[in-house]
C-alpha positions in Angstrom: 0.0 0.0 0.0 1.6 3.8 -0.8 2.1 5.4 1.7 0.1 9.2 1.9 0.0 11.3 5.1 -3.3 9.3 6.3 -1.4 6.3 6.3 2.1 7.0 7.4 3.4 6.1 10.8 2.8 7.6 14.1 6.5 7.0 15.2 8.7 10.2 15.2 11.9 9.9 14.4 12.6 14.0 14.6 11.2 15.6 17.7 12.0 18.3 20.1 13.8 20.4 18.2 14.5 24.1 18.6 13.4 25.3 15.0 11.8 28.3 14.7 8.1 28.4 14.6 6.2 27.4 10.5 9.8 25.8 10.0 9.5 24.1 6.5 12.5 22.3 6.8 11.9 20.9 9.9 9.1 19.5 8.1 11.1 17.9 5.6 13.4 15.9 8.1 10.1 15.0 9.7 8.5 13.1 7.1 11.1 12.2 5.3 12.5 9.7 8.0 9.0 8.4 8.7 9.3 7.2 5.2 12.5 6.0 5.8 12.3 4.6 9.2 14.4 3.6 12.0 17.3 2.0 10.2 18.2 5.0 8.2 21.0 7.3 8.8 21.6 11.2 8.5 24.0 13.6 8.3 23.7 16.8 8.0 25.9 19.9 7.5 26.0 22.7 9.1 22.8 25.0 9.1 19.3 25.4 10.5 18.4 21.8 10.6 22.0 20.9 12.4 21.7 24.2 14.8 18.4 23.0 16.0 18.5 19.4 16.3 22.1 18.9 18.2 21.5 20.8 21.1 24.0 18.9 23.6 22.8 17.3 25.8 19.8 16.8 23.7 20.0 15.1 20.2 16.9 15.2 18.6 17.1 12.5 16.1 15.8 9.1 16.6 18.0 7.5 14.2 22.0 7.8 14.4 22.8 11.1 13.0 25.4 13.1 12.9 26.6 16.6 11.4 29.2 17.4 8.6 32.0 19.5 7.1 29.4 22.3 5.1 31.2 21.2 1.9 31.2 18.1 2.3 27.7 16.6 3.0 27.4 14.0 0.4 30.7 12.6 0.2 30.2 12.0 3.8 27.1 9.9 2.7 29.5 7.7 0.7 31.6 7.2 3.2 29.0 6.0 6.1 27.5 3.9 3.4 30.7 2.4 2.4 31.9 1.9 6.1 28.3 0.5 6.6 28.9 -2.2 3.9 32.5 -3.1 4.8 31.3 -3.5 8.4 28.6 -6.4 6.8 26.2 -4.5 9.5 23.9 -2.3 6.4 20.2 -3.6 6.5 18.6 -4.0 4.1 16.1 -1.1 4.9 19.2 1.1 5.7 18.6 4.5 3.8 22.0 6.4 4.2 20.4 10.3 3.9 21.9 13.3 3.7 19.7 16.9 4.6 20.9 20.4 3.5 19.6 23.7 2.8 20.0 25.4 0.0 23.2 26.9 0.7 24.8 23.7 1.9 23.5 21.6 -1.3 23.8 24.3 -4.5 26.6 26.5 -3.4 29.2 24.8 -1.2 28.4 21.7 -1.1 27.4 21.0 -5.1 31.0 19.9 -6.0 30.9 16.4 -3.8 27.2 16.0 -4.7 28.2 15.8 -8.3 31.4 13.6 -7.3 28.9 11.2 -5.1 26.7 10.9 -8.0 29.6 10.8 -10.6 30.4 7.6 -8.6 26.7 6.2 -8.5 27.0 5.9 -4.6 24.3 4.7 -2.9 22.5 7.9 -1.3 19.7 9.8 -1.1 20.3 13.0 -1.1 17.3 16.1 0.4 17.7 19.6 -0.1 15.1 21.4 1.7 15.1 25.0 -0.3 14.1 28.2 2.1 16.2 30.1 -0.7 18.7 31.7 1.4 21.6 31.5 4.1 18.9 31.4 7.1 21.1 30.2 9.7 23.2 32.5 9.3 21.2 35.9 9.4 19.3 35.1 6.0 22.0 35.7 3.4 21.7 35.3 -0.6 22.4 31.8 -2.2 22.0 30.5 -5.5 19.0 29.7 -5.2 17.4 32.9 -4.0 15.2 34.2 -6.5 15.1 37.1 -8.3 13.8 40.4 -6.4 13.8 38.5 -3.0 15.5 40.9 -0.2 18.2 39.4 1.8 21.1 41.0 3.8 23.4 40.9 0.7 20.7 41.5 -1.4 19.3 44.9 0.3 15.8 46.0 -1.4 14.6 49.7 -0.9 14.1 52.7 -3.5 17.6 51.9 -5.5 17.7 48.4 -4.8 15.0 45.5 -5.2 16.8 42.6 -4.1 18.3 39.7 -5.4 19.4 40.5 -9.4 19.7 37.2 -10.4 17.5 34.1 -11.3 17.4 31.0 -8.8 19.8 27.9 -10.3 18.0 25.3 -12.0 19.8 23.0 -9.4 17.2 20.5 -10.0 18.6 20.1 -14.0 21.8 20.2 -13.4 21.5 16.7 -10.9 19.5 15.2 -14.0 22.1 16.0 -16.5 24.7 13.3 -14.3 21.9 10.9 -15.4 21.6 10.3 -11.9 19.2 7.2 -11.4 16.3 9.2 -10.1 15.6 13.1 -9.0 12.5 15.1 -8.6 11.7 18.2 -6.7 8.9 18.7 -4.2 7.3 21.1 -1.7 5.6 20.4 1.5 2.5 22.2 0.5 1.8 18.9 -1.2 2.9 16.4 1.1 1.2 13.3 -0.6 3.7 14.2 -3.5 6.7 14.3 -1.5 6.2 11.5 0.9 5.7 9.3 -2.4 8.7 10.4 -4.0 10.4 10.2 -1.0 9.1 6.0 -1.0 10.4 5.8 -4.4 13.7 7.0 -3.9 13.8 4.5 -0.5 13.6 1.6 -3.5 16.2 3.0 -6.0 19.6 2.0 -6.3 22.6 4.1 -6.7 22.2 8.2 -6.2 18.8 9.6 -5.4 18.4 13.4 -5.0 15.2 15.1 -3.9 15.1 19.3 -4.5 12.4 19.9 -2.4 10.8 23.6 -1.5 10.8 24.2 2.8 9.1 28.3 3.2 11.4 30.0 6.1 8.9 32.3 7.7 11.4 34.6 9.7 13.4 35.1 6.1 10.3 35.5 3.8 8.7 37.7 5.9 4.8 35.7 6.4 3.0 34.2 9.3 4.4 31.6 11.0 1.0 29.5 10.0 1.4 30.1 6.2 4.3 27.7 5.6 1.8 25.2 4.0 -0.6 27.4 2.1 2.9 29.3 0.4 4.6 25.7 0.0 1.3 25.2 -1.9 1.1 28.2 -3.7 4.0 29.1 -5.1 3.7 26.1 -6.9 -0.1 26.5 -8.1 1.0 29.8 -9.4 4.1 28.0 -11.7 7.1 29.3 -9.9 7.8 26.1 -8.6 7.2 22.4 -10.3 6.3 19.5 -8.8 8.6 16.4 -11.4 10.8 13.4 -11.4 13.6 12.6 -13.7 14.7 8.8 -14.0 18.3 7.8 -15.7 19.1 5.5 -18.1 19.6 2.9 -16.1 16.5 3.1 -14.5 14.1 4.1 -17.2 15.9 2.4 -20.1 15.3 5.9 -22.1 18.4 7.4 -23.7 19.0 10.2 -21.7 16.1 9.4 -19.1 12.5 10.6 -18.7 11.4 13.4 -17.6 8.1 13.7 -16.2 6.1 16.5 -14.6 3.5 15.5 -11.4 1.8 18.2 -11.8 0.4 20.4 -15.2 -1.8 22.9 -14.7 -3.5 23.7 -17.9 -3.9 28.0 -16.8 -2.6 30.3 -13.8 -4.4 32.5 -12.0 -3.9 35.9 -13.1 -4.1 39.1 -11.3 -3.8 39.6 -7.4 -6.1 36.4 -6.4 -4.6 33.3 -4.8 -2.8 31.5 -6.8 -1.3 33.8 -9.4 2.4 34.9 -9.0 1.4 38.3 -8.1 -0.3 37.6 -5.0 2.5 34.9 -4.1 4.9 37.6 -4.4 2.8 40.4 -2.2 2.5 38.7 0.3 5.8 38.1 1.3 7.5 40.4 2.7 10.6 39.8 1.3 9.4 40.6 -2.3 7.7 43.5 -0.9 10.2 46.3 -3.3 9.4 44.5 -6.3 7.3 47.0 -9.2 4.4 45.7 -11.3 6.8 46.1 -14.3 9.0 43.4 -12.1 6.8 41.1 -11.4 5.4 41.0 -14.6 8.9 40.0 -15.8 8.8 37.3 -12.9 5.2 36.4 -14.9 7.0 36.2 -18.4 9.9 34.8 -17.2 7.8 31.8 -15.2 5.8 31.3 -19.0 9.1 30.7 -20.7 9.8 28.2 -18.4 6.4 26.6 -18.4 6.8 26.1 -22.3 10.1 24.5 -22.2 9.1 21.9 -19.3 5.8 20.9 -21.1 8.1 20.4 -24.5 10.6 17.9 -22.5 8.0 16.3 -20.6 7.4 12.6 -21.6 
């Protein structure tokens, strides 16, 4: 039976940690290892989900976990998975798991991810995205998006944020021809919690790009993380797919496929359109109408291309 949030287990395996309130990516780890289950082990590097959950004496991981080197988060994978395996002492249901922010995964830490999957290791890698350097006083990384204010990325009458476009990390893991990828957000947890099952089953390098909202860095209510996890995708600035390799899909190149394709956006300042994604954050809040309707454009261009690679 798949498991979906109705049916998933009641055992926590990440609890009592000191996250700030509306945390998206303690939501990640949360559901992510109740997929996974007891056998699996994490490492982390350093940010928000390290600083909250190894709070000597207080570890607050049920499974063995430990913290990393920033730069080095996945080759730290293969080596706990190798060191499992020499040991003979790997389950079978043993899920060696890596969780970083954005920061951690696209910036520092992108050059042993690409060696780990280079080598076919066998990882799953999660990158909960709240688009910035949180842990550190909410800085720019490459995966802030364009317009969003930041510390290095100041917004006011002269300045209106970040300049440049979020990296299509997600794209760049597919074109290793990595065995299986997809991105996510936990404003659709049904989605993620599958993919995160799926990845469980795959062999080799797994990678899951998945969106975690940061309420103290984009500026909404601490009870919004959901609804803006959900939104920012039903308004097309964020899509929901899975890429499977060659050797998985037996498709030159792999398939690509997108979970979810809406046929229209909203438009206009109602839920669901890009422009009331953007207002209500206050983060965006220096963006013009002239700038978002680039964002609009920009998102349309994107739309088009996905839909022509989608199989």
């Amino acid at each position: 039976m798949a498991i979906t949030a109705k049916t998933i287990t009641d055992d926590e395996f990440f609890f009592g940690h000191k996250a700030c309130a509306g945390c998206g990516g303690s939501l990640v780890l949360r559901q992510a290892l109740k997929v996974l289950g007891p056998h699996a082990v994490a490492a982390l590097p350093a940010g928000c989900m390290s600083a909250v959950g190894f709070n000597f004496p207080q570890l607050c991981f049920a499974n063995n976990a430990m913290i990393t080197p920033f730069a080095a988060t996945a080759a730290v994978l293969s080596g706990i998975e190798a060191g499992l395996r020499a040991q003979g002492i790997k389950p079978d249901d043993c899920t060696v798991v890596g969780f970083a922010g954005d920061g951690g995964t696209a910036d520092i830490g992108l050059q042993a991810l690409s060696g780990a999957i280079d080598r076919n290791d066998d990882i799953l890698y999660i990158c909960y995205d709240n688009e910035a350097y949180m842990n550190t006083g909410i800085q720019k990384s490459s995966l802030t998006p364009f317009g969003a204010k930041t510390t290095t990325t100041p917004a006011g009458r002269n300045a209106h944020g970040c300049l440049t476009e979020k990296k299509n990390l997600f794209e760049i893991v597919a074109a290793h021809g990595i065995p299986y990828a997809a991105t996510a957000s936990i404003g659709y947890l049904n989605d993620f919690i599958r993919k995160v099952d799926v990845a469980k089953s795959v062999k080799g390098t797994r990678f899951i790009h998945v969106i975690a909202p940061c309420p103290t860095g984009w500026g909404c209510g601490v009870d919004e993380t959901i609804d803006i996890a959900k939104e920012v995708v039903d308004c097309g600035l964020w899509y929901l797919a899975e890429y499977r390799g060659p050797a998985v899909s037996d498709v030159a190149g792999g398939s690509f496929k997108l979970s979810r394709n809406p046929r229209e956006f909203a438009e206009g300042d109602t839920w669901g359109s890009v422009e009331h994604y953007l207002r209500r954050q206050a983060r965006f809040r220096a963006l013009s109408d002239e700038e978002i309707e680039s964002v609009i454009q920009g998102r349309n261009a994107t739309w088009e291309r996905l839909r022509s690679i989608a199989r």
